[in-house]
C-alpha positions as CSV (number, residue, x, y, z in Angstrom):
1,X,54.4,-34.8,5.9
2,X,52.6,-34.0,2.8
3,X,49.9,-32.1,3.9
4,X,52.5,-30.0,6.4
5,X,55.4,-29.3,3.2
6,X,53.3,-29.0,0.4
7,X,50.0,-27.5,1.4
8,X,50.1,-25.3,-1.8
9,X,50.7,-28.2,-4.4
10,X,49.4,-30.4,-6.4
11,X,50.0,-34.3,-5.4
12,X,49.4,-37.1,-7.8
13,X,50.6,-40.7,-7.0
14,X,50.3,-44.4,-8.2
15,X,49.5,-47.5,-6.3
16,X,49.0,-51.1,-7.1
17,X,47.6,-51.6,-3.9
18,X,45.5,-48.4,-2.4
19,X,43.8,-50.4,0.7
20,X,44.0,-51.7,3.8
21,X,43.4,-54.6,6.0
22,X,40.6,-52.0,7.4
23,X,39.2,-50.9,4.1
24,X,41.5,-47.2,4.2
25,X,42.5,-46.2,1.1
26,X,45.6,-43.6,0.5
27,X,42.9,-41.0,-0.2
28,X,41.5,-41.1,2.8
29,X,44.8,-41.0,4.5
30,X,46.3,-38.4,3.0
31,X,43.6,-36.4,0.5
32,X,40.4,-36.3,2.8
33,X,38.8,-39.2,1.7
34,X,38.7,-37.5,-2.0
35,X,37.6,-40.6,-4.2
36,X,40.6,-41.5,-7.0
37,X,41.0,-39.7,-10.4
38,X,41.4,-43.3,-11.9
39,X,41.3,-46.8,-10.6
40,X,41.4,-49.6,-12.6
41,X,40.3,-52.9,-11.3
42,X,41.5,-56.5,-11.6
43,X,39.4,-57.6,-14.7
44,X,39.7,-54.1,-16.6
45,X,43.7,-55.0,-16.7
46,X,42.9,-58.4,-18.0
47,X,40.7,-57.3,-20.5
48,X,43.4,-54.3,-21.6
49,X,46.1,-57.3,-21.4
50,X,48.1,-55.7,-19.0
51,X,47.5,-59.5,-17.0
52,X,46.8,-62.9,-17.9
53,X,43.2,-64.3,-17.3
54,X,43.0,-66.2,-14.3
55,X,40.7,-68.5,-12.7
56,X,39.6,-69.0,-8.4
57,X,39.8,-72.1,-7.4
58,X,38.5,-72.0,-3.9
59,X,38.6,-75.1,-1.7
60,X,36.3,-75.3,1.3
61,X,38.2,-77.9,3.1
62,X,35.5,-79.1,5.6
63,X,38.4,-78.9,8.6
64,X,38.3,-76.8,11.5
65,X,40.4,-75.9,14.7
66,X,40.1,-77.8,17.7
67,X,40.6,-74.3,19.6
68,X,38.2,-71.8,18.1
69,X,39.4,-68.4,16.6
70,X,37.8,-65.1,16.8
71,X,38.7,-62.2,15.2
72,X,38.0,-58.3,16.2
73,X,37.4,-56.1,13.6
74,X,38.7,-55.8,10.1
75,X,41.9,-56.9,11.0
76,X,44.5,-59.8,9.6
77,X,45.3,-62.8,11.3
78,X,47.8,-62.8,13.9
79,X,50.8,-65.0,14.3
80,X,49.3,-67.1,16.7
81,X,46.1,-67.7,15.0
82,X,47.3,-68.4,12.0
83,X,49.1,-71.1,13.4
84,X,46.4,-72.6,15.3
85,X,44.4,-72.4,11.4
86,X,47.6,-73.7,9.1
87,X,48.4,-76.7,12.0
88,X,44.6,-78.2,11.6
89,X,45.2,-82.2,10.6
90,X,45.2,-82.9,6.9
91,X,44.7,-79.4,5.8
92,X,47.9,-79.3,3.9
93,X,46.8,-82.5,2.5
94,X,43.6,-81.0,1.2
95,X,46.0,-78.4,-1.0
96,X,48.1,-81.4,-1.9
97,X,45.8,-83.1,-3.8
98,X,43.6,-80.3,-5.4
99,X,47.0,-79.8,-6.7
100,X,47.4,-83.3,-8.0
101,X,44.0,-84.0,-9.2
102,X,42.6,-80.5,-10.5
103,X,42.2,-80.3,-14.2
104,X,40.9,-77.6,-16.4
105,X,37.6,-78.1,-17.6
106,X,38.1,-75.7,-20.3
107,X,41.8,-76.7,-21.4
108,X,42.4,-80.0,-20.1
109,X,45.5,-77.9,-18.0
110,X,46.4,-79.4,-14.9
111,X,48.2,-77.8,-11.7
112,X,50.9,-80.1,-11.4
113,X,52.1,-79.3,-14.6
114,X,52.6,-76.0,-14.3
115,X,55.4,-73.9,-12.3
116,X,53.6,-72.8,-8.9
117,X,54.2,-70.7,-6.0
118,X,53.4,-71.8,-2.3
119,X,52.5,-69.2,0.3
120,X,52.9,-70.6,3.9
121,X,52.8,-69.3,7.4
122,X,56.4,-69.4,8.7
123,X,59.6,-71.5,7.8
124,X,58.4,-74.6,9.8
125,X,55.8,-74.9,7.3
126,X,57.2,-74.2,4.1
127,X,60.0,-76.8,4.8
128,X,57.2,-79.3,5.4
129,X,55.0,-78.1,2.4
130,X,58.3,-78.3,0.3
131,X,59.3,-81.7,1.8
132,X,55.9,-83.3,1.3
133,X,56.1,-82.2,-2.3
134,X,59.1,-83.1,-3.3
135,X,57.9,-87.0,-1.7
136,X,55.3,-86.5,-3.9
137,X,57.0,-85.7,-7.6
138,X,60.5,-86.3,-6.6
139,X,63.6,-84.8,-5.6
140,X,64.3,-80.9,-6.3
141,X,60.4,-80.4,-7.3
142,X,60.4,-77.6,-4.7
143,X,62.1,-75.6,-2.8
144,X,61.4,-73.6,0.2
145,X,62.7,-69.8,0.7
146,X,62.6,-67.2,3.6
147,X,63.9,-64.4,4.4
148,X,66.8,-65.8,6.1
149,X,67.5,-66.7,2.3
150,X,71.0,-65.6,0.9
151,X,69.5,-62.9,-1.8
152,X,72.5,-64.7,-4.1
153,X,71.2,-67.7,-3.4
154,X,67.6,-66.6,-3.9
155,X,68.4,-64.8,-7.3
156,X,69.4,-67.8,-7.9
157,X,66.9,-70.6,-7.1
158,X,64.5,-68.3,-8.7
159,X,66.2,-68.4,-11.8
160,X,66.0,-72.1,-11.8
161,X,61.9,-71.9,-11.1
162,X,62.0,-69.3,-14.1
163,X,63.9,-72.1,-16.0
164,X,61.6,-75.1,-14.9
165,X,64.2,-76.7,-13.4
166,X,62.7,-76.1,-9.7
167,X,59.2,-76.4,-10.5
168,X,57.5,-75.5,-6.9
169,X,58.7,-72.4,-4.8
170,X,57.4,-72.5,-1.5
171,X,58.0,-69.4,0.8
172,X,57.3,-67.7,4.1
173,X,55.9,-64.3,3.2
174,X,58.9,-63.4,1.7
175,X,57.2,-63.4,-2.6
176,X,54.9,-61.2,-1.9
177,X,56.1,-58.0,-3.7
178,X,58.5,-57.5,-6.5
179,X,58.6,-61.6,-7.1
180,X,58.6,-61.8,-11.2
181,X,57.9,-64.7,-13.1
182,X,56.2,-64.8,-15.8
183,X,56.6,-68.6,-16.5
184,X,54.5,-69.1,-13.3
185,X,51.1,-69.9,-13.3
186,X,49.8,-71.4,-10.2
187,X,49.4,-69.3,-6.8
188,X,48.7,-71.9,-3.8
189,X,47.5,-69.8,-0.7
190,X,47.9,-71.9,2.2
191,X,48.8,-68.9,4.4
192,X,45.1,-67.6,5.2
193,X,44.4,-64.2,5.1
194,X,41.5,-61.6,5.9
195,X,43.7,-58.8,4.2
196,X,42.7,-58.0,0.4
197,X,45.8,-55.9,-0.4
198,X,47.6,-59.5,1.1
199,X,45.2,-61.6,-1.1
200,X,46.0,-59.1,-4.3
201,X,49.9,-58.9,-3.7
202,X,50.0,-62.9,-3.6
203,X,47.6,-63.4,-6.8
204,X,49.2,-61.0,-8.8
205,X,52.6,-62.6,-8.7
206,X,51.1,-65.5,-11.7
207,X,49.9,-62.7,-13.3
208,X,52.6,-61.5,-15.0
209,X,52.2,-61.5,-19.6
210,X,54.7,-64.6,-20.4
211,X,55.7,-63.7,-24.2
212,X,56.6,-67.3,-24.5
213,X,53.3,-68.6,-23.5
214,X,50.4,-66.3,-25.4
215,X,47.9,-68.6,-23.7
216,X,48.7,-68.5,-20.0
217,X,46.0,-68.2,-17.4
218,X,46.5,-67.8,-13.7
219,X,45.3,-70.0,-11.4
220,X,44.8,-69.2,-8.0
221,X,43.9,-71.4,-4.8
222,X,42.4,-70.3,-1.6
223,X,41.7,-73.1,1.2
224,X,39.0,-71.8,3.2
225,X,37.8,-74.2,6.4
226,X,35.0,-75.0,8.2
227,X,33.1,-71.1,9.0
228,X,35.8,-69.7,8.2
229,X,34.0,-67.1,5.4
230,X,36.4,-64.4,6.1
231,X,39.4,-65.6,4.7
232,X,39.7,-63.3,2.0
233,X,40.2,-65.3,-2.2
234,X,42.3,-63.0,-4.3
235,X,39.8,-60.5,-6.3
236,X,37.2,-60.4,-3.6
């Protein structure tokens, strides 16, 4: 539409995220293949404090499917597979105690002190991540969200995650844009993903400057399993 309506002007435009699953970027799409003006990357906005500092913890959890899983191309994981990947026994388990036992080597900061976000594939599994943590560290630790969430009702469990009182939000795809909190530090990425704009989205939700907390770094946990190497850690 732009190149048909305004072939004699001037377009500029803004992204966060300018790529594809399939390496496109806008400019390809709709500027032939023109390389950017200005692009600033991941660690240029930490070092300009426009973002926190943030540490990859990536987890190679040894497991693998019992039915094996090839992918075409450069594309993301479907439904199905990632289903046959997130159901592999004592996977979650893996993320549940990195979470428990990972300390700061730097800091002394551990995981399960901080206010973290769960990223799951589908509802089934976010009610069981959430379920399994709350067993963990007790009753209204987490809480799972979709998108068959009430947004009132959303607005206002995320309030409460802002507030600390609901220390673990676990969701189904559904904080993957516009979430803001910048009380939360820790990104657990149990939803695998070959996308980098997916991978991005998800770790930049920790990211956020927390005036109350000058210090913060993001942490930011990707579980990949057994020769699975395209799974995709934020930054990459």
């Amino acid at each position: 539409l732009i190149q048909d309506l305004l072939k004699d002007h001037f377009v500029y435009g803004w992204t966060a995220t300018d790529t594809d699953v399939m390496g496109n970027t806008v400019g390809d799409y709709l500027f032939g293949r023109e390389r950017p003006i200005h692009r600033t990357t991941i660690v240029q906005s930490v070092d300009q404090g426009e973002i926190v500092p943030f540490k990859n913890i990536v987890v190679e959890t040894h497991l693998n499917p019992e039915q094996k899983i090839y992918v075409s191309g450069n594309r993301d994981f479907t439904e199905e597979e990632m289903q046959l990947l997130i159901q592999i026994a004592g996977r979650d388990e893996v993320a549940f105690k990195t979470f428990y036992g990972y300390e700061d080597v730097d800091t002394g900061a551990r995981l399960r002190d901080m206010n973290s976000i769960w990223y799951t594939a589908g509802i089934a599994h976010a009610d069981h991540v959430a379920g399994r943590l709350n067993d963990m560290f007790g009753k209204d630790y987490a809480m799972a969200v979709n998108g068959q969430t009430r947004k009132r009702e959303l607005s206002t469990i995320i309030d409460a995650h802002r507030r600390g009182e609901i220390p673990a939000l676990v969701n189904a795809d559904l904080l993957i844009e516009g979430f803001d909190s910048p009380p939360t530090e820790v990104a657990m990425m149990l939803r695998p993903t070959r996308s980098p704009v997916i991978a991005e989205q998800t770790g930049g939700r920790i990211l956020r400057i927390d005036p109350e907390n000058p210090s913060k770094v993001g942490y930011i946990v990707t579980l990949i399993d057994e020769g699975r190497w395209d799974v995709i850690p934020f930054g990459v």
